[in-house]
KEMAR-851432 format. One record per residue (C-alpha): y, z, x; residue in three letters. Coordinates in steps of 0.5 Angstrom, whole numbers, plus 500, padded with zeros to 3 digits. Layout:
YZXALA;...
This chain:
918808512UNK;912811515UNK;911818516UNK;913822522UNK;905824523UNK;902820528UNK;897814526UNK;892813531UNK;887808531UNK;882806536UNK;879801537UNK;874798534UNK;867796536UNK;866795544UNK;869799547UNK;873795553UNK;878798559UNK;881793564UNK;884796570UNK;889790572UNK;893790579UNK;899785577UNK;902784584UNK;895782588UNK;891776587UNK;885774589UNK;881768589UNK;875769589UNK;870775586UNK;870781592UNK;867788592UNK;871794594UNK;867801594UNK;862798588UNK;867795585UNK;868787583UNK;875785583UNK;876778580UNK;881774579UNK;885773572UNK;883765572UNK;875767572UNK;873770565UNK;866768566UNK;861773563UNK;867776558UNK;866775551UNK;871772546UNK;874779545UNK;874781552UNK;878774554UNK;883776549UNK;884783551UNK;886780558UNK;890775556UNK;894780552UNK;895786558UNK;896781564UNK;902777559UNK;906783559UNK;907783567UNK;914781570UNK;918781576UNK;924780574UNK;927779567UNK;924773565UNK;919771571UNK;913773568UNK;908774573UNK;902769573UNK;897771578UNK;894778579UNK;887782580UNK;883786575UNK;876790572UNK;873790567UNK;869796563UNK;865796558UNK;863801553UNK;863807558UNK;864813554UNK;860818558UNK;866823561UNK;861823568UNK;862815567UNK;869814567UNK;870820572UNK;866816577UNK;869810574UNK;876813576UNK;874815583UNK;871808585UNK;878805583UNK;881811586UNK;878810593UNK;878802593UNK;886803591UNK;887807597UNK;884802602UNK;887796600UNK;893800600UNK;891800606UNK;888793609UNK;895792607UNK;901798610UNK;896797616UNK;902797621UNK;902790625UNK;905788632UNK;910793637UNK;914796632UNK;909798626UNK;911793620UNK;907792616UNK;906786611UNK;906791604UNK;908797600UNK;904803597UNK;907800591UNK;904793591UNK;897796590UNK;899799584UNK;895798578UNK;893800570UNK;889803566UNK;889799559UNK;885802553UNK;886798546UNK;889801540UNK;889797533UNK;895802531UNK;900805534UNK;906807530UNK;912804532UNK;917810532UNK;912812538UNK;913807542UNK;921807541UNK;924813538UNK;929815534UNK;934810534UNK;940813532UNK;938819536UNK;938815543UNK;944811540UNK;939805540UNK;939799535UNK;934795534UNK;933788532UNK;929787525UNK;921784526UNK;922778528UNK;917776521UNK;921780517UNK;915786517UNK;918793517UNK;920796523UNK;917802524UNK;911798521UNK;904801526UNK;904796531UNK;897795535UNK;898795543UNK;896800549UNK;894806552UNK;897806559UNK;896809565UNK;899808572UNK;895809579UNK;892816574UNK;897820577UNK;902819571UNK;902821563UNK;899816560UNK;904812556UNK;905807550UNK;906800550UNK;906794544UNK;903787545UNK;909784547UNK;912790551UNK;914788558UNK;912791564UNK;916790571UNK;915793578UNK;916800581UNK;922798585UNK;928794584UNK;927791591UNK;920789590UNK;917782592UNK;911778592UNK;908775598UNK;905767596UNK;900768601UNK;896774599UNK;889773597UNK;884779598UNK;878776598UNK;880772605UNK;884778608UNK;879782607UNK;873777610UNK;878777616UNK;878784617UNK;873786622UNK;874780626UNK;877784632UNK;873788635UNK;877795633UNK;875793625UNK;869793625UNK;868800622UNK;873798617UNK;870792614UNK;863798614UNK;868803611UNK;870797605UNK;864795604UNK;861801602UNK;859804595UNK;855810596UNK;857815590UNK;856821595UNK;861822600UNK;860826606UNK;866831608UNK;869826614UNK;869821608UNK;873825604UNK;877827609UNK;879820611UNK;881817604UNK;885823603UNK;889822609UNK;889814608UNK;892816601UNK;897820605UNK;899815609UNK;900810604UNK;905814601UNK;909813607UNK;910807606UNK;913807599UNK;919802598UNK;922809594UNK;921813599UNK;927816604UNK;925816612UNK;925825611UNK;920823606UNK;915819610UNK;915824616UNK;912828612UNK;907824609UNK;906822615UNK;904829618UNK;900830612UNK;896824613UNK;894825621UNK;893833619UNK;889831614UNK;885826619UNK;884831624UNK;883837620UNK;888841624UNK;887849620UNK;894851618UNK;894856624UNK;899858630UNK;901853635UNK;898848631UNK;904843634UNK;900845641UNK;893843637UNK;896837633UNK;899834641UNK;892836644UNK;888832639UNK;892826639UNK;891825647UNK;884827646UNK;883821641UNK;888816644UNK;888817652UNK;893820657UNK;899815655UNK;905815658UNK;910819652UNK;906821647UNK;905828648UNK;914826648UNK;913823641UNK;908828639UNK;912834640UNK;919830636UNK;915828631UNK;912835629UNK;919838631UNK;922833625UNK;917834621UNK;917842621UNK;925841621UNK;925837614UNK;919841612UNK;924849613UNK;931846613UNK;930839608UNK;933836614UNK;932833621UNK;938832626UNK;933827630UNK;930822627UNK;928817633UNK;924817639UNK;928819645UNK;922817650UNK;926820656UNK;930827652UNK;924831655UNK;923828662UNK;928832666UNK;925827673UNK;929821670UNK;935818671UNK;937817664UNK;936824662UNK;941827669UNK;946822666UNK;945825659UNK;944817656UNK;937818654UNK;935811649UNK;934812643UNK;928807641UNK;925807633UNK;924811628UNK;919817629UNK;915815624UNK;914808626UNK;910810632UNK;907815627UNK;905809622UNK;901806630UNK;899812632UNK;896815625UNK;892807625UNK;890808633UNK;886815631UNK;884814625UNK;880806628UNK;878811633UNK;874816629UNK;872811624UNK;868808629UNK;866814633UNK;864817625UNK;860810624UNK;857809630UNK;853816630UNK;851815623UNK;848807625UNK;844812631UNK;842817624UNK;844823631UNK;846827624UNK;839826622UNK;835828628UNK;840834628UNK;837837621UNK;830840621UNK;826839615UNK;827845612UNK;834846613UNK;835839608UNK;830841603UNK;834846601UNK;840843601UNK;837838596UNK;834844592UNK;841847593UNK;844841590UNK;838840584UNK;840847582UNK;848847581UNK;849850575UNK;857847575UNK;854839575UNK;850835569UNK;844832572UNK;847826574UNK;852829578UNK;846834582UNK;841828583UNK;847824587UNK;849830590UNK;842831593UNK;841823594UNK;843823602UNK;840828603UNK;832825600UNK;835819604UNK;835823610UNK;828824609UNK;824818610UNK;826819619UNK;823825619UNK;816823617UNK;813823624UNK;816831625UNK;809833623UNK;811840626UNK;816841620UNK;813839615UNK;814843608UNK;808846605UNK;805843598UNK;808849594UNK;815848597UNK;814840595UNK;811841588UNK;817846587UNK;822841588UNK;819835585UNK;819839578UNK;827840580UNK;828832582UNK;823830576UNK;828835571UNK;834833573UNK;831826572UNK;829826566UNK;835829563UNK;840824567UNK;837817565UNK;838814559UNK;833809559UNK;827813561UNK;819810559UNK;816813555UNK;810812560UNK;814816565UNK;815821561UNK;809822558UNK;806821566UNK;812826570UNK;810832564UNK;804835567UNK;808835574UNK;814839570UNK;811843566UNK;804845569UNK;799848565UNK;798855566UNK;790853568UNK;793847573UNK;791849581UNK;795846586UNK;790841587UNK;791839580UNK;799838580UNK;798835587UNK;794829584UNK;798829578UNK;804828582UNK;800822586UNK;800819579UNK;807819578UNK;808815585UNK;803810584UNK;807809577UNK;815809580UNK;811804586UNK;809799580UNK;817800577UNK;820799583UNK;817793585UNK;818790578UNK;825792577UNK;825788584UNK;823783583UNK;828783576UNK;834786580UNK;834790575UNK;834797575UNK;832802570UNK;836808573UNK;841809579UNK;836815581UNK;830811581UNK;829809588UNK;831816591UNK;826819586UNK;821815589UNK;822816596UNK;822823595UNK;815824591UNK;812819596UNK;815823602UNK;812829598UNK;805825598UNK;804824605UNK;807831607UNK;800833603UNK;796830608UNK;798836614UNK;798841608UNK;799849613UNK;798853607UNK;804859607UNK;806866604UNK;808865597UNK;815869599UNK;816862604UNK;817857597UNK;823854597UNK;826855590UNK;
């Protein structure tokens, strides 16, 4: 028998992740937020190890006893064992998660259906181990009143088996599973649509004039997310709860209500349902009985949040209309669930802001807003937080060196060159430290500008920073050329070094008390 310590072994040599999403398909590669998603048919580029890992995690996939499900969608990562990588790895699995559950609980028609489910978008996480003890996988026998039938090939039971390290959506403890184990759906009511294919119904999305901004949005990969980002995601996430198969109509009125606060960014104050009304009518218009929707959905919402209850969970159009005869009558017409126009209403706001958001964004308004000075010290901010590696602080201070390049021609704001040296040893450090393939040349180059000799004048470290231009000019275009790049942070690097060149040319000098440090 084996011994009650667990035995663990990892797998050895390449280390391969596979994140499957069994209940989607997809017929061709497509990207979300960064990330390519394939098909299990399409193994090119995986080696034999890799292609075996698959065959095994996307076998255990069922959705009813023994329907074995045989097309599903998946991500490959390889040899990711840097904490900052698989953080980044998760975020961008977790964004794209979000999305599709969105491209899909998106509500259709006049009475908000929709096509699919928040648990049709889930997946897992899947981590190879060459020996996991049996007894982990199922216990005690005699202790749950279990009884197991002998290995198939006559092996010991409690033998160590291989098998995985599961995660589910990362929001559960992870958990163990044989190679022949099985895995069914969330919901015993779930089902799977033959006519799903993401590749084509997201090359469909943004065919209307409405869902453009979405397509944008999908499309996007920056690592750096701006606060309306954020915002967004979070309450796309909330709304995608709402549309859980598990989920009781309570439940999702107060997902729903999470996801439009979330969206609007209502504070938590006094006469927030007095707010919540304001900015829908704002963002939608003076419709007819929406302020009457508003005001039954977040007195529903606050009834279930402070008593676990609502005794109304319809909208009834003509309850607050005195003037109308339905209401002198007293035979006012309930309609839908409230949270089925909250599903409308929620999609309706949030295709208003993201296009509004958008839209300023491909007119740079944010960036003429900010002065030069200002956003030089966002970066130096950004370059000296104590709480990231150098990784995380040269992504963080990213956006705000893209910004730069259209404030060129502001010459009346322009840094001084010790204000610009400054922040170039900062950009540089933090560089040299985050990039694992750095050139000896580059290093060699960018020291005098890190470390200055004591005797180095301004116009030494000047033309010493000029040399590190043309130098990164030269990679750059070589890279290129190659579609090869050497680090992530390469071409941010460059467009601030070549702005701090050319900001040299309209040198003011300035006190040393007005150097950004």
């Amino acid at each position: 028998m084996s011994s009650n310590v667990p035995r663990w072994k990892a797998q050895s040599g390449t280390l391969h992740r596979f994140v499957v999403f069994p209940y989607l398909k997809t017929s061709a590669p497509v990207t979300i937020r960064g990330i390519t998603f394939r098909g299990i048919d399409d193994v090119d580029g995986l080696s034999e190890d890799a292609k075996a890992i698959l065959q095994e995690v996307t076998s255990m996939f069922y959705l009813r006893n023994d329907q074995r499900i045989l097309k599903m969608t998946y991500v490959h990562y390889q040899d990711i064992p840097i904490d900052n990588q698989v953080a980044r790895m998760a975020q961008q699995i977790d964004q794209a998660q979000t999305l599709i559950t969105w491209l899909y609980t998106n509500p259709i028609g006049p009475f908000g259906s929709r096509r699919f489910s928040y648990e049709h978008s889930t997946f897992y996480v899947f981590e190879r181990w060459e020996q996991i003890p049996r007894g982990e996988l199922y216990g005690d026998d005699h202790e749950y009143g279990l009884v197991t039938e002998p290995a198939s090939d006559g092996s010991e039971q409690l033998a160590d088996i291989p098998g995985y390290m599961v995660s589910q959506n990362f929001e559960s403890q992870h958990f163990l599973i044989g190679i022949n184990g099985r895995i069914y759906p969330p919901h015993p009511g779930f089902w799977i649509d033959k006519s799903q294919d993401l590749v084509s119904d997201i090359a469909t999305t943004g065919n209307s004039s409405r869902d453009w901004a979405w397509k944008a949005f999908l499309s996007d990969s920056n690592d750096y997310l701006e606060e309306f980002e954020s915002r967004i995601l979070r309450a796309l996430k909330w709304y995608g709860r709402s549309t859980a198969l598990s989920v009781m109509e309570e439940e999702q009125l107060v997902d729903l209500s999470i996801a439009l606060e979330s969206l609007m960014g209502l504070p938590q104050r006094e006469k927030v349902t007095e707010r919540f009304k304001e900015t829908v009518m704002v963002l939608l218009g003076a419709i007819p009985n929406l302020d009457t929707w508003a005001q039954q959905f977040y007195d529903a919402r606050s009834a279930v949040v402070h008593e676990g209850r609502a005794m109304q969970l319809l909208f009834i159009p003509d309850k607050t209309n005195k003037k109308s005869n339905a209401a002198r009558s007293g035979e006012s017409q309930a309609l839908l669930p409230l949270s089925s126009y909250g599903r409308q209403v929620f999609s309706l706001c949030a295709s208003t802001m993201l296009t509004g958001w958008r839209t300023t964004r491909d007119e740079r308004l944010h960036h003429f807003l900010v002065s030069t000075h200002t956003r030089l010290t966002r970066i130096c901010t950004a370059l000296n937080d104590p709480k990231k590696n150098a990784d995380g602080r040269l992504t963080e201070a990213a956006s705000e060196i893209e910004a730069l390049d259209l404030q060129y021609w502001l010459v009346e704001d322009l840094a001084d060159v010790k204000t610009l040296l400054a922040i170039s040893r900062l950009l540089l450090e933090n560089f040299l430290q985050g990039s694992l393939t750095v050139t000896n040349n580059l290093q060699q180059i960018a020291q005098p500008v890190v470390q200055p000799s004591p005797t180095d004048g301004v116009e030494d470290q000047v033309r010493t920073l000029r040399e590190v231009s043309n130098y990164l000019a030269i990679v750059e275009d070589s890279q290129a050329k190659q579609g090869v790049w050497e680090t992530k942070h390469l071409p941010v690097l460059k467009k601030f070094v070549v702005f701090a060149d050319y900001s040299f040319a309209f040198f003011r000098p300035q006190s040393d008390s007005s150097v950004i440090t």
